[in-house]
C-alpha positions in Angstrom: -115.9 -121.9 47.3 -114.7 -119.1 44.8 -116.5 -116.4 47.3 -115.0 -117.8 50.4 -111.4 -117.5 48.1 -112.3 -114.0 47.2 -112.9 -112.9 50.7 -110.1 -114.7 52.5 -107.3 -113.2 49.9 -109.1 -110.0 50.4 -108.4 -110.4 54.3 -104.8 -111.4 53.6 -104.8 -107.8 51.3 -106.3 -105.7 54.4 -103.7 -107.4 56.4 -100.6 -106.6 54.4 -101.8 -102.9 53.7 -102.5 -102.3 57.5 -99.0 -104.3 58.5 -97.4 -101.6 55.7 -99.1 -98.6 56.9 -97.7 -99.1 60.4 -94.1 -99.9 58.8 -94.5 -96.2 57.5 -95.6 -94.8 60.5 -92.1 -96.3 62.2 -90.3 -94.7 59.7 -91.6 -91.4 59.8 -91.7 -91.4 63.5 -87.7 -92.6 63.2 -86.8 -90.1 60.3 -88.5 -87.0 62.5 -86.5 -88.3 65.1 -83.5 -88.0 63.6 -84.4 -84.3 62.2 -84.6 -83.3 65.7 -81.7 -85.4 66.5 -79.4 -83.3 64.0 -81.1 -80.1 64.5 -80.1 -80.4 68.3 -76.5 -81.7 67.6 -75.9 -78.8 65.2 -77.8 -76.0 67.5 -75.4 -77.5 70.1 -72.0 -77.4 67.7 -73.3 -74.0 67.0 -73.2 -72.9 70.4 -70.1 -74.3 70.9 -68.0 -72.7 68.6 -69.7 -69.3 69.1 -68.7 -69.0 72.7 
């Protein structure tokens, strides 16, 4: 019973890590967005004021 216990909260363990490693990849995937976001805002203010 103890093995089956062991093996099952190991599962559970896999199963969080895996559900937070694709939680990070959102939020690098949203944070790069945003750089690109701003970087094209400003590159566009930029242009903007310099014409």
């Amino acid at each position: 019973m103890r093995e089956k216990e062991k093996f099952e909260g190991t599962n559970s363990l896999e199963l969080r890590v895996s559900e937070l490693e694709k939680k990070l990849q959102e939020i690098k995937f949203k944070m790069e967005s945003q750089k690109a976001e701003k970087k094209s805002f400003f590159k566009i203010l930029r242009n903007r004021l310099t014409n």
